[in-house]
PDB file of N, CA, C and O in Angstrom:
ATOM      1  N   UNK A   1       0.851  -1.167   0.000  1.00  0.00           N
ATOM      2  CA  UNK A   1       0.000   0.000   0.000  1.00  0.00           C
ATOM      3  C   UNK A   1       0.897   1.231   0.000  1.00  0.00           C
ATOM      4  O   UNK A   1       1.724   1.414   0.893  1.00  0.00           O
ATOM      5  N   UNK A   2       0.723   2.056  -0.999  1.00  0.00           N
ATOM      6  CA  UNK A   2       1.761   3.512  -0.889  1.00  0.00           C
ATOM      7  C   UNK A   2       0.615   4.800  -0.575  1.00  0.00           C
ATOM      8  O   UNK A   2      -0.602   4.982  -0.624  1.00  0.00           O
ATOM      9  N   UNK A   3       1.322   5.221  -0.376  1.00  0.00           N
ATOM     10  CA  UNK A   3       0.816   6.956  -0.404  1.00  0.00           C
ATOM     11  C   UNK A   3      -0.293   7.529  -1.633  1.00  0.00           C
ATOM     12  O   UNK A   3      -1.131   8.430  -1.662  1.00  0.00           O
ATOM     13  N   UNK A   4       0.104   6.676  -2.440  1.00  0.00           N
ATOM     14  CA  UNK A   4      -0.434   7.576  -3.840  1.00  0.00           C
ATOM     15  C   UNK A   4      -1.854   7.052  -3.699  1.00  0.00           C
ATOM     16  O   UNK A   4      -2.875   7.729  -3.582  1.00  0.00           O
ATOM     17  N   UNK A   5      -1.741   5.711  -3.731  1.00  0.00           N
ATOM     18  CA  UNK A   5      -2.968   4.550  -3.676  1.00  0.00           C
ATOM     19  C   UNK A   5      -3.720   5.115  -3.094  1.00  0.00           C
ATOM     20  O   UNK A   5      -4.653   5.655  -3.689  1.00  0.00           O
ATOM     21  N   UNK A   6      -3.580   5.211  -1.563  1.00  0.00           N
ATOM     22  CA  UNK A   6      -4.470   6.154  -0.355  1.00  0.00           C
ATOM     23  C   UNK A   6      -5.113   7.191  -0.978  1.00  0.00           C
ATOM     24  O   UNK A   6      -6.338   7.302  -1.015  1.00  0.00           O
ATOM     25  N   UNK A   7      -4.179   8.103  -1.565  1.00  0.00           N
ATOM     26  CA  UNK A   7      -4.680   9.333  -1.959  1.00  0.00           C
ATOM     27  C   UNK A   7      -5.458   9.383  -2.941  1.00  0.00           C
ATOM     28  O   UNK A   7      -6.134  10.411  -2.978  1.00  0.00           O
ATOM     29  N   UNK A   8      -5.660   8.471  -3.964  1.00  0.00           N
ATOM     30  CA  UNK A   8      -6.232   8.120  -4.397  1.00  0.00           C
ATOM     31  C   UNK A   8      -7.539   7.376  -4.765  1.00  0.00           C
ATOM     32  O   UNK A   8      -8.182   7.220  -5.803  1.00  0.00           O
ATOM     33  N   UNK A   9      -7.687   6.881  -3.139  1.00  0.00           N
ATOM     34  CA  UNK A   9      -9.352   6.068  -2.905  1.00  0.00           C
ATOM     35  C   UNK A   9      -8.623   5.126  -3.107  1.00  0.00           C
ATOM     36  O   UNK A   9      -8.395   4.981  -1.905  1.00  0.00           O
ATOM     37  N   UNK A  10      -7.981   4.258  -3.607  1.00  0.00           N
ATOM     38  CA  UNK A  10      -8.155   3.536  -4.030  1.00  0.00           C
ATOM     39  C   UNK A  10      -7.629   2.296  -2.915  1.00  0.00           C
ATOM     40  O   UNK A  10      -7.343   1.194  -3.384  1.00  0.00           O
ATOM     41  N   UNK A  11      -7.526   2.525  -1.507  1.00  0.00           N
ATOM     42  CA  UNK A  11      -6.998   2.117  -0.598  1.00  0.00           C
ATOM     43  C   UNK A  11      -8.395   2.039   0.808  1.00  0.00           C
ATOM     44  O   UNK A  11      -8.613   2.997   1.550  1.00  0.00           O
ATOM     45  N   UNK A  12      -9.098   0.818   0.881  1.00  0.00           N
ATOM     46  CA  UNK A  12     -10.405   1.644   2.102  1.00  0.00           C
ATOM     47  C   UNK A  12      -9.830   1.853   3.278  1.00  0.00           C
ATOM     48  O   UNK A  12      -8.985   1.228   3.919  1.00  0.00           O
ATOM     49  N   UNK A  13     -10.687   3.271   3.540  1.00  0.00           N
ATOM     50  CA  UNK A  13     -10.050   3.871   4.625  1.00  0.00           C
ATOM     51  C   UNK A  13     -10.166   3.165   6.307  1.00  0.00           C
ATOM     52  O   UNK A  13      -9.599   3.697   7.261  1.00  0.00           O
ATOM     53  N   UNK A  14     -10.919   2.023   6.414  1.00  0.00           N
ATOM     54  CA  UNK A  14     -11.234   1.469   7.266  1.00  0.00           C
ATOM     55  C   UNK A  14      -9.731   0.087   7.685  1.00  0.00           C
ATOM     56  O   UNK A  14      -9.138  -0.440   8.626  1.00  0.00           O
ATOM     57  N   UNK A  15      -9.789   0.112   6.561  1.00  0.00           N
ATOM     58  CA  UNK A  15      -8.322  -0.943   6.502  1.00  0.00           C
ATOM     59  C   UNK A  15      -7.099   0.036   7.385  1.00  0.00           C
ATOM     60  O   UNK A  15      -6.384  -0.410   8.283  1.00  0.00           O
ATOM     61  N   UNK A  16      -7.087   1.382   6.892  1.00  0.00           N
ATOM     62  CA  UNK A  16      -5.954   2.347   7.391  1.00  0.00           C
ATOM     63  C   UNK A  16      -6.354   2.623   8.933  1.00  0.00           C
ATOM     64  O   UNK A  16      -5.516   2.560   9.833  1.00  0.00           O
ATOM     65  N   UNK A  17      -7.779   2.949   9.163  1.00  0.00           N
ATOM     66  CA  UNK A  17      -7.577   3.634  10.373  1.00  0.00           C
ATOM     67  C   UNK A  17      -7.379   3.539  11.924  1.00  0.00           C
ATOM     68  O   UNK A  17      -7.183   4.338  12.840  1.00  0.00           O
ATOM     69  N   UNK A  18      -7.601   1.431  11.707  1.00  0.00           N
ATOM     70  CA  UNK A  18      -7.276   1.331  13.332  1.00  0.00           C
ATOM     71  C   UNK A  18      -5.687   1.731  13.833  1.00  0.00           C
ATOM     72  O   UNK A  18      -5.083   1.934  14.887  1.00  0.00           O
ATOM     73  N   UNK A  19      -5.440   1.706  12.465  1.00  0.00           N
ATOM     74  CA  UNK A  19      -3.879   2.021  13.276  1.00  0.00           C
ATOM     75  C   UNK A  19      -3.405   3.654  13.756  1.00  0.00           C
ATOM     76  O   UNK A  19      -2.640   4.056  14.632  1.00  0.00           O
ATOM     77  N   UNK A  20      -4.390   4.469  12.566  1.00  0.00           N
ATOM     78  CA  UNK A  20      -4.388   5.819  13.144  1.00  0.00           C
ATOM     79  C   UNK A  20      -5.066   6.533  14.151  1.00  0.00           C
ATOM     80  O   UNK A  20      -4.981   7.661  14.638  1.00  0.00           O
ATOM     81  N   UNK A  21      -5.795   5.492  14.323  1.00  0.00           N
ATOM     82  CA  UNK A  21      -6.950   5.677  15.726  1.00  0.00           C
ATOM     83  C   UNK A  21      -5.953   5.351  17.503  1.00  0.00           C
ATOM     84  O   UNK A  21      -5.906   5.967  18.568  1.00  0.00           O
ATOM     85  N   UNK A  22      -5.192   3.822  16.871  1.00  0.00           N
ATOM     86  CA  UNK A  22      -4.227   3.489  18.124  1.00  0.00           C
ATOM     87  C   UNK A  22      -2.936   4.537  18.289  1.00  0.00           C
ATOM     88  O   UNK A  22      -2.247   4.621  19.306  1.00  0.00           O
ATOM     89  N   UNK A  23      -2.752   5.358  17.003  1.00  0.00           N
ATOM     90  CA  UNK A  23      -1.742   6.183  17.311  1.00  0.00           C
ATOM     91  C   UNK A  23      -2.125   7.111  17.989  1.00  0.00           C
ATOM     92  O   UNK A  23      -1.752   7.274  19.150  1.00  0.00           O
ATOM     93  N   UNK A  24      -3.037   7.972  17.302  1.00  0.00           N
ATOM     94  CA  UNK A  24      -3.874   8.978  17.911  1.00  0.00           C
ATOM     95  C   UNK A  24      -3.952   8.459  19.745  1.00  0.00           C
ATOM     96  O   UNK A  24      -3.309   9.104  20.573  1.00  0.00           O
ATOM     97  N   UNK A  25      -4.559   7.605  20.041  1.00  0.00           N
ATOM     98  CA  UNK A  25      -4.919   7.263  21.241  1.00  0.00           C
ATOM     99  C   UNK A  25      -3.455   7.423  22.139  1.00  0.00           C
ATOM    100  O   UNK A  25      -3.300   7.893  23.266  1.00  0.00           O
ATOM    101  N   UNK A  26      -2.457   6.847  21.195  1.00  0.00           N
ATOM    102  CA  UNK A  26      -0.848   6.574  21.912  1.00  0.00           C
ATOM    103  C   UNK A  26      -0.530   8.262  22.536  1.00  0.00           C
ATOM    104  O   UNK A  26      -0.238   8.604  23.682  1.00  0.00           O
ATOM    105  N   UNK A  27      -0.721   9.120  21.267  1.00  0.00           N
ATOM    106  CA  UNK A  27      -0.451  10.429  21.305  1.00  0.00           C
ATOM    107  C   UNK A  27      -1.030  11.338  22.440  1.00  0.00           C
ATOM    108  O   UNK A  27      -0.377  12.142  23.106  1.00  0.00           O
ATOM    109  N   UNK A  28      -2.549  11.036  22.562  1.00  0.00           N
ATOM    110  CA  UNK A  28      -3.120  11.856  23.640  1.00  0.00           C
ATOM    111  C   UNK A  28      -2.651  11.455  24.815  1.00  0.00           C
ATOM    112  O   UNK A  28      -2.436  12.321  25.662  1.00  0.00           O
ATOM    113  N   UNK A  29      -2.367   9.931  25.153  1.00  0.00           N
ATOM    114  CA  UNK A  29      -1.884   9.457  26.853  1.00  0.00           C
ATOM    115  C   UNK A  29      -0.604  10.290  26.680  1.00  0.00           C
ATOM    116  O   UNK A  29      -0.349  11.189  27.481  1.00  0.00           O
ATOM    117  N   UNK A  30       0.396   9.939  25.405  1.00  0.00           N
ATOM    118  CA  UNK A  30       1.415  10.639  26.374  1.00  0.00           C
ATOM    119  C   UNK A  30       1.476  12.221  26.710  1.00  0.00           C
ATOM    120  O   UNK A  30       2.240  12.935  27.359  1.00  0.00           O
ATOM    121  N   UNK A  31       0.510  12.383  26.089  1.00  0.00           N
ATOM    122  CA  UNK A  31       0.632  14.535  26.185  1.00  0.00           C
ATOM    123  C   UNK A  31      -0.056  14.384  27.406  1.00  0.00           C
ATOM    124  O   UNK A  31       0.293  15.328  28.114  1.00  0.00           O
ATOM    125  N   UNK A  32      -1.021  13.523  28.128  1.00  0.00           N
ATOM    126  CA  UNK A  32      -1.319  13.863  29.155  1.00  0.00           C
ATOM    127  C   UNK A  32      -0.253  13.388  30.197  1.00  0.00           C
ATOM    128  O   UNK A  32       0.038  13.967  31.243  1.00  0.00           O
ATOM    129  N   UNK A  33       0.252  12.271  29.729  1.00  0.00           N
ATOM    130  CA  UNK A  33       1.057  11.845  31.015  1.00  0.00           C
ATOM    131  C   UNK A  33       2.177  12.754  31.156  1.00  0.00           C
ATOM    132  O   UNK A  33       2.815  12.801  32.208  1.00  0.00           O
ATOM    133  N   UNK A  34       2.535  13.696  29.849  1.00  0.00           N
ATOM    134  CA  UNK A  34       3.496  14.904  30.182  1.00  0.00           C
ATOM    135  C   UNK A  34       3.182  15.993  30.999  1.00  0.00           C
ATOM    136  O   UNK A  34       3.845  16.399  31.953  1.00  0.00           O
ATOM    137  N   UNK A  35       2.163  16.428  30.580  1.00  0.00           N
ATOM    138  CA  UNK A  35       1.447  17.469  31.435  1.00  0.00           C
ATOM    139  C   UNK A  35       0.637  17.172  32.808  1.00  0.00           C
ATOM    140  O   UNK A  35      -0.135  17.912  33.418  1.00  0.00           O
ATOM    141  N   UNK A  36       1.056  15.868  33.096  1.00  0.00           N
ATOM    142  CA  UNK A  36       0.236  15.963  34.648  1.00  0.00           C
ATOM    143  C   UNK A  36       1.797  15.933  35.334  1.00  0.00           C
ATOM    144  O   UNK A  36       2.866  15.418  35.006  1.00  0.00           O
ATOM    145  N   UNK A  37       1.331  16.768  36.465  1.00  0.00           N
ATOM    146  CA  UNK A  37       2.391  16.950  37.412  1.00  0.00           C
ATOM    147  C   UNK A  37       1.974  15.966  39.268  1.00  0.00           C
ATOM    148  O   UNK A  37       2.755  15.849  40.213  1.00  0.00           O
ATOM    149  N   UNK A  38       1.083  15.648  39.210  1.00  0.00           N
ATOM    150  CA  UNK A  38       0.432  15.560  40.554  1.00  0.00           C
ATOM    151  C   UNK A  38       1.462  14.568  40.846  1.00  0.00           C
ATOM    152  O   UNK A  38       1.867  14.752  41.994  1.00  0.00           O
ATOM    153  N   UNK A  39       2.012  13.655  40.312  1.00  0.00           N
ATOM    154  CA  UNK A  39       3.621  12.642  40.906  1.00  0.00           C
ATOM    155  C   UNK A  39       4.091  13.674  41.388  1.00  0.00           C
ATOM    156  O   UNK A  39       3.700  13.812  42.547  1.00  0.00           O
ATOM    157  N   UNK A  40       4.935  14.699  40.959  1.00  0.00           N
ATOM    158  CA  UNK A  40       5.355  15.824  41.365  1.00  0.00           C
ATOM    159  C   UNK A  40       5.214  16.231  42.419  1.00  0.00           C
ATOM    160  O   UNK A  40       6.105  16.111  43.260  1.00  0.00           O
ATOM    161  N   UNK A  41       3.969  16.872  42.696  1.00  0.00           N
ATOM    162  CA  UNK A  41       3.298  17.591  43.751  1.00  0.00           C
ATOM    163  C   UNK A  41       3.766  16.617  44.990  1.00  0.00           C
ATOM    164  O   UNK A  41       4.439  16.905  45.980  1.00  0.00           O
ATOM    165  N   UNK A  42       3.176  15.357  44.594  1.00  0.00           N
ATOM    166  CA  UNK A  42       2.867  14.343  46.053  1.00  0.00           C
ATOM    167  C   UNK A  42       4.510  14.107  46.613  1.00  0.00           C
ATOM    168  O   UNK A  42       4.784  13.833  47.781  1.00  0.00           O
ATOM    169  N   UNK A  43       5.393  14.257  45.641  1.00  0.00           N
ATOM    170  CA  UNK A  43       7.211  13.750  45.941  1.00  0.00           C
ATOM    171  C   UNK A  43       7.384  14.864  47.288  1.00  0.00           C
ATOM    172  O   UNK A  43       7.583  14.748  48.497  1.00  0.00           O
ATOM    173  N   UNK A  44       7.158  16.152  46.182  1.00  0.00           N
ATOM    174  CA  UNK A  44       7.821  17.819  47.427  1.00  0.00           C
ATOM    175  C   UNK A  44       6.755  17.551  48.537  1.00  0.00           C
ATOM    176  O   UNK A  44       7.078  17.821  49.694  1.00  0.00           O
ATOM    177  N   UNK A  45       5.669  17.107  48.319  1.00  0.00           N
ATOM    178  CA  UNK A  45       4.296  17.024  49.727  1.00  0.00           C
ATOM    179  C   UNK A  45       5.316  16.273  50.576  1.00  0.00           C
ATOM    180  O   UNK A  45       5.877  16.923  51.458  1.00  0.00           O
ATOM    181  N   UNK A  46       5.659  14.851  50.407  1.00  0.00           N
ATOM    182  CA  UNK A  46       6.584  14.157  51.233  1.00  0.00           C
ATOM    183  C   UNK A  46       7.484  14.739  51.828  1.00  0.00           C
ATOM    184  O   UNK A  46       7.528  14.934  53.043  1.00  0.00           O
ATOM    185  N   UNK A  47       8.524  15.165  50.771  1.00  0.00           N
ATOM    186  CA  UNK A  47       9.701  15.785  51.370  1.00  0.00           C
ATOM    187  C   UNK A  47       9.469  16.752  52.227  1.00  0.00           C
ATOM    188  O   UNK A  47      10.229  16.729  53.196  1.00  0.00           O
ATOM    189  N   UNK A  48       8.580  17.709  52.212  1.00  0.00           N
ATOM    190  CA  UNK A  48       8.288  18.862  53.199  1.00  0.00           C
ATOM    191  C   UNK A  48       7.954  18.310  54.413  1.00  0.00           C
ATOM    192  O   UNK A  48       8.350  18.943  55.392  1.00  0.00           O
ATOM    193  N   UNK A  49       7.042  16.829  54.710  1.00  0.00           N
ATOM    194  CA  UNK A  49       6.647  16.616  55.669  1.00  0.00           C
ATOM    195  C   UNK A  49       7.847  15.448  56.414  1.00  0.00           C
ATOM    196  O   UNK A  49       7.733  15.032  57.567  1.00  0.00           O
ATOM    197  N   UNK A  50       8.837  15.109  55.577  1.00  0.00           N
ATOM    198  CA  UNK A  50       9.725  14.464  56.058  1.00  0.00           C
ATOM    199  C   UNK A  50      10.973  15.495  57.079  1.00  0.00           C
ATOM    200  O   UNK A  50      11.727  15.344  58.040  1.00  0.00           O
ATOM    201  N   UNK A  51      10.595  16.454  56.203  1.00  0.00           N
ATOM    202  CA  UNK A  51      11.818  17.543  56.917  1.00  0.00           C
ATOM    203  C   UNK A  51      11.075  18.402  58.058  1.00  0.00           C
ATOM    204  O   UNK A  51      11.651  19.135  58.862  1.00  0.00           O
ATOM    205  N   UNK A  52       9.462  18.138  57.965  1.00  0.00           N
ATOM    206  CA  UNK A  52       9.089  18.692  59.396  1.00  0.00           C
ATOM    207  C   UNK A  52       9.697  17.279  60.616  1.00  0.00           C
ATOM    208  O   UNK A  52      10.517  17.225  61.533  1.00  0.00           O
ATOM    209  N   UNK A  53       8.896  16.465  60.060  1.00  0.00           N
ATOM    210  CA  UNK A  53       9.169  15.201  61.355  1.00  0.00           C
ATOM    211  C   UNK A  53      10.931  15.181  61.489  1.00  0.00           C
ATOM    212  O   UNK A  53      11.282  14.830  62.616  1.00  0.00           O
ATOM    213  N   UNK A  54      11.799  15.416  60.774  1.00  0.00           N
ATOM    214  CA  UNK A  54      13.581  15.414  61.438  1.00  0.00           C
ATOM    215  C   UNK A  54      13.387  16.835  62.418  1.00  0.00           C
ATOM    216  O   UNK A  54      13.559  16.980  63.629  1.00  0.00           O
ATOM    217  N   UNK A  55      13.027  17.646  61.533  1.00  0.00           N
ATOM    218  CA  UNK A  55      12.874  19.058  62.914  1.00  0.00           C
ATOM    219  C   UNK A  55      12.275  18.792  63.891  1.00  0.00           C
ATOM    220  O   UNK A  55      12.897  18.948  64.942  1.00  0.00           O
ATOM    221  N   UNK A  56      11.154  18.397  63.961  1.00  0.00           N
ATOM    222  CA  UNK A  56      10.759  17.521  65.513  1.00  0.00           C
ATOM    223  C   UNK A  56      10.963  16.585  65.914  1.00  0.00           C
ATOM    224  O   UNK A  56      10.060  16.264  66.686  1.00  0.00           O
ATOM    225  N   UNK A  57      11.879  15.702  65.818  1.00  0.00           N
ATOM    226  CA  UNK A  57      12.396  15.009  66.439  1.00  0.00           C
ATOM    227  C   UNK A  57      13.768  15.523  66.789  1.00  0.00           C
ATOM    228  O   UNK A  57      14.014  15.466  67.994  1.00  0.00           O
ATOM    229  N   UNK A  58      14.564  15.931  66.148  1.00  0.00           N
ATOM    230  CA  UNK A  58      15.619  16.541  66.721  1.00  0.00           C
ATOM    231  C   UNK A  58      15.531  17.819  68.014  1.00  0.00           C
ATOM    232  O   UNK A  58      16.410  18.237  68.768  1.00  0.00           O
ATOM    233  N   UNK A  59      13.921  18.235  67.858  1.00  0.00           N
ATOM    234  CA  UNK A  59      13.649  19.273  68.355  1.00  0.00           C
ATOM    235  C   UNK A  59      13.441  18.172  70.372  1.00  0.00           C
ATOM    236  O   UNK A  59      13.996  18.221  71.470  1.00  0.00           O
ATOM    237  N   UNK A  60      12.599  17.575  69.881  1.00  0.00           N
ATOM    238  CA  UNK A  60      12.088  16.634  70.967  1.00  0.00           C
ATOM    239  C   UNK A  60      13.181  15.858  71.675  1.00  0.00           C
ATOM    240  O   UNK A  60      13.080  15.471  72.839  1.00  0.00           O
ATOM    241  N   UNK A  61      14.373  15.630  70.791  1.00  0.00           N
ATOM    242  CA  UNK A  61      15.438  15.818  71.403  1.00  0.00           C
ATOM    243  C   UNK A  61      16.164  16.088  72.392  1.00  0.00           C
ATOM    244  O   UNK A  61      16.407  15.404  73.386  1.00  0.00           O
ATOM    245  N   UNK A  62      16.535  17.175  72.087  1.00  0.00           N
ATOM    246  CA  UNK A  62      17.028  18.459  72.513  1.00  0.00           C
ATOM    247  C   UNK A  62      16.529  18.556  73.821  1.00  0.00           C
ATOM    248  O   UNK A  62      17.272  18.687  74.793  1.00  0.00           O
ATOM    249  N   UNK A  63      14.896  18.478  73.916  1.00  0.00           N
ATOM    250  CA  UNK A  63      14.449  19.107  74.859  1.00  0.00           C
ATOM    251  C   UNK A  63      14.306  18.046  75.825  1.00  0.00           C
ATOM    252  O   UNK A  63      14.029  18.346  76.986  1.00  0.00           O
ATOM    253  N   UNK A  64      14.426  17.105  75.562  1.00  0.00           N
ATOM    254  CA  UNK A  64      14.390  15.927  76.197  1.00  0.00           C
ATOM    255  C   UNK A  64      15.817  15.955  77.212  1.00  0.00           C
ATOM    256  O   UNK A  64      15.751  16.017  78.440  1.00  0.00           O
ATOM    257  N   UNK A  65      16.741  15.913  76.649  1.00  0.00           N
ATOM    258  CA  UNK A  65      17.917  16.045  77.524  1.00  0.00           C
ATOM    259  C   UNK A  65      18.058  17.219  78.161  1.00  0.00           C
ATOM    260  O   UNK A  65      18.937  17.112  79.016  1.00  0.00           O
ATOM    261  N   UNK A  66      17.621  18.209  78.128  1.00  0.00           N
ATOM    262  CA  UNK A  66      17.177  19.327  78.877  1.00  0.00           C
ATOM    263  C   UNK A  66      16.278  19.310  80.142  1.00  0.00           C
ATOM    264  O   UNK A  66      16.457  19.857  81.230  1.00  0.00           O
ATOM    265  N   UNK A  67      15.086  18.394  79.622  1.00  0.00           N
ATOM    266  CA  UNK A  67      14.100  18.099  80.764  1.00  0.00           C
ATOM    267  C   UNK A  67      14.524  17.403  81.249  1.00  0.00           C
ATOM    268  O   UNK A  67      14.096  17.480  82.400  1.00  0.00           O
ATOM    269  N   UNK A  68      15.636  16.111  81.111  1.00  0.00           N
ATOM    270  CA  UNK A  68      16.614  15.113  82.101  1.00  0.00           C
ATOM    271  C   UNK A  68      16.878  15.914  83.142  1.00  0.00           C
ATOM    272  O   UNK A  68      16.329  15.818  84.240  1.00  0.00           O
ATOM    273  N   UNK A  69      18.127  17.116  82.687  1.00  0.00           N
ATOM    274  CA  UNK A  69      18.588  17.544  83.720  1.00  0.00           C
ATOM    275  C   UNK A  69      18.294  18.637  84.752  1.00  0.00           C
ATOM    276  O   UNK A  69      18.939  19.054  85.713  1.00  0.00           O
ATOM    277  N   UNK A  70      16.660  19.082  84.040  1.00  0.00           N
ATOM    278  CA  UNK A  70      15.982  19.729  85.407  1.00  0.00           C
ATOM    279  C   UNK A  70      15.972  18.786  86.355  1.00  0.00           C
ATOM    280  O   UNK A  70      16.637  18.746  87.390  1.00  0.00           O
ATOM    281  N   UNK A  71      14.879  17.740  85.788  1.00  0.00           N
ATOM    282  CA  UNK A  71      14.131  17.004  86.850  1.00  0.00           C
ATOM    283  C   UNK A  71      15.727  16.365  87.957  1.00  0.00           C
ATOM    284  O   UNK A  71      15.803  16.651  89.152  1.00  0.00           O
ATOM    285  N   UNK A  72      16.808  15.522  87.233  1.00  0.00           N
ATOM    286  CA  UNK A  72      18.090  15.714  88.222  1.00  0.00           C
ATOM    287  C   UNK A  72      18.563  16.316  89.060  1.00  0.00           C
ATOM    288  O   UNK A  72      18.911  15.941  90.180  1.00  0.00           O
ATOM    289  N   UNK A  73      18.630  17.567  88.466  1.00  0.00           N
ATOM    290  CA  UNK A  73      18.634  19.060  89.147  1.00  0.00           C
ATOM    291  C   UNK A  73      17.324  19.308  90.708  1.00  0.00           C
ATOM    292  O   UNK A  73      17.589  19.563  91.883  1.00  0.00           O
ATOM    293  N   UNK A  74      16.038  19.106  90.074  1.00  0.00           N
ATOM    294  CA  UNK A  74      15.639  18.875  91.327  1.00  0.00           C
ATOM    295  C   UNK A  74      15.436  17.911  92.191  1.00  0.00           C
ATOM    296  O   UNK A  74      15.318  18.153  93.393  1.00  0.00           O
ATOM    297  N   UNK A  75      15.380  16.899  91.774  1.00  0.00           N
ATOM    298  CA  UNK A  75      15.775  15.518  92.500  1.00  0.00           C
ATOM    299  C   UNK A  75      17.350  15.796  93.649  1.00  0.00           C
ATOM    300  O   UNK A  75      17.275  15.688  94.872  1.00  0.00           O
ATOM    301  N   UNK A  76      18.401  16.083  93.048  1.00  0.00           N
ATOM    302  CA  UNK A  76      19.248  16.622  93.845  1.00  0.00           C
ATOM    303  C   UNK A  76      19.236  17.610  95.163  1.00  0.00           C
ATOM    304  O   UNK A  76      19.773  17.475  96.263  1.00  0.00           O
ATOM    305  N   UNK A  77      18.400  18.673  94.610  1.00  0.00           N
ATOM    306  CA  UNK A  77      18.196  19.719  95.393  1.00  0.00           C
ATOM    307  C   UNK A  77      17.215  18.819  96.852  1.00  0.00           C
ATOM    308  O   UNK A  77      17.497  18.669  98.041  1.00  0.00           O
ATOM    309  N   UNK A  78      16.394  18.522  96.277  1.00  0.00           N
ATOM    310  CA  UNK A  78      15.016  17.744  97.055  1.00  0.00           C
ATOM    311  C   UNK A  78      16.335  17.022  98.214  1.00  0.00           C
ATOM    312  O   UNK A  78      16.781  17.669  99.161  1.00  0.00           O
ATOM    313  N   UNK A  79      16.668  15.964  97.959  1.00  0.00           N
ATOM    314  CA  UNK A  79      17.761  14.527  98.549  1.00  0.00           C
ATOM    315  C   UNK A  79      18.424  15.934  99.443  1.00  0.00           C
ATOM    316  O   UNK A  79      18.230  15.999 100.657  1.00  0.00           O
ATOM    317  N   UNK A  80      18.951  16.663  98.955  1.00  0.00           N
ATOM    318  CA  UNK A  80      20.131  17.751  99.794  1.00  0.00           C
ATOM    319  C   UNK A  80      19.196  18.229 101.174  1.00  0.00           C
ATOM    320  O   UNK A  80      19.530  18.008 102.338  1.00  0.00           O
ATOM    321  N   UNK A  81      18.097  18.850 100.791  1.00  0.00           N
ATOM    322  CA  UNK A  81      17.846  19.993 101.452  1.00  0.00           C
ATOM    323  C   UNK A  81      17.023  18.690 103.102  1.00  0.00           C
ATOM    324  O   UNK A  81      16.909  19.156 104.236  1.00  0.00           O
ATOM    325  N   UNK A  82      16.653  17.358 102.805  1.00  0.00           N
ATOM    326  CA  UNK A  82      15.886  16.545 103.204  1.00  0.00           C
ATOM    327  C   UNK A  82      16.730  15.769 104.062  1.00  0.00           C
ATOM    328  O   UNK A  82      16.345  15.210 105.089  1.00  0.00           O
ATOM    329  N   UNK A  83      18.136  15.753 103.511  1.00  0.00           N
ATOM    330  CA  UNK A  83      19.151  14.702 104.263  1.00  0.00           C
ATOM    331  C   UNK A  83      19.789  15.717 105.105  1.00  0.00           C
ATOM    332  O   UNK A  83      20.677  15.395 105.894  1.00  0.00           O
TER     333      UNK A  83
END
């Protein structure tokens, strides 16, 4: 089958078009699968909420060994002032 034939009628167009129908179809998924971003979106959604939970936990941390050495601090004082 050539070009000319087609152009010519002399080729039925039903014979040609499932394949221009499956291209067509090929063509629109991938322009959409180019233009959707929402993978995107959901990756940075993660990452933002991954880098809150290291800030609070490092935060919880922190404060944790801080609140150790009050409560030590008064535990000490308490034992001193009692003995």
């Amino acid at each position: 089958m050539s070009a000319r034939s087609f152009a010519a009628g002399k080729v039925r167009r039903s014979a040609v078009e499932p394949a221009w129908s499956a291209f067509r179809l090929a063509r629109r998924h991938a322009l959409r699968f180019h233009a959707d971003e929402s993978g995107a979106t959901a990756i940075e959604y993660g990452l933002i909420a991954s880098l809150i939970v290291i800030v609070i936990i490092t935060a919880l941390q922190s404060f944790g060994t801080v609140l150790t050495a009050m409560w030590d601090y008064i535990a000490t004082t308490i034992t001193a002032k009692m003995g």
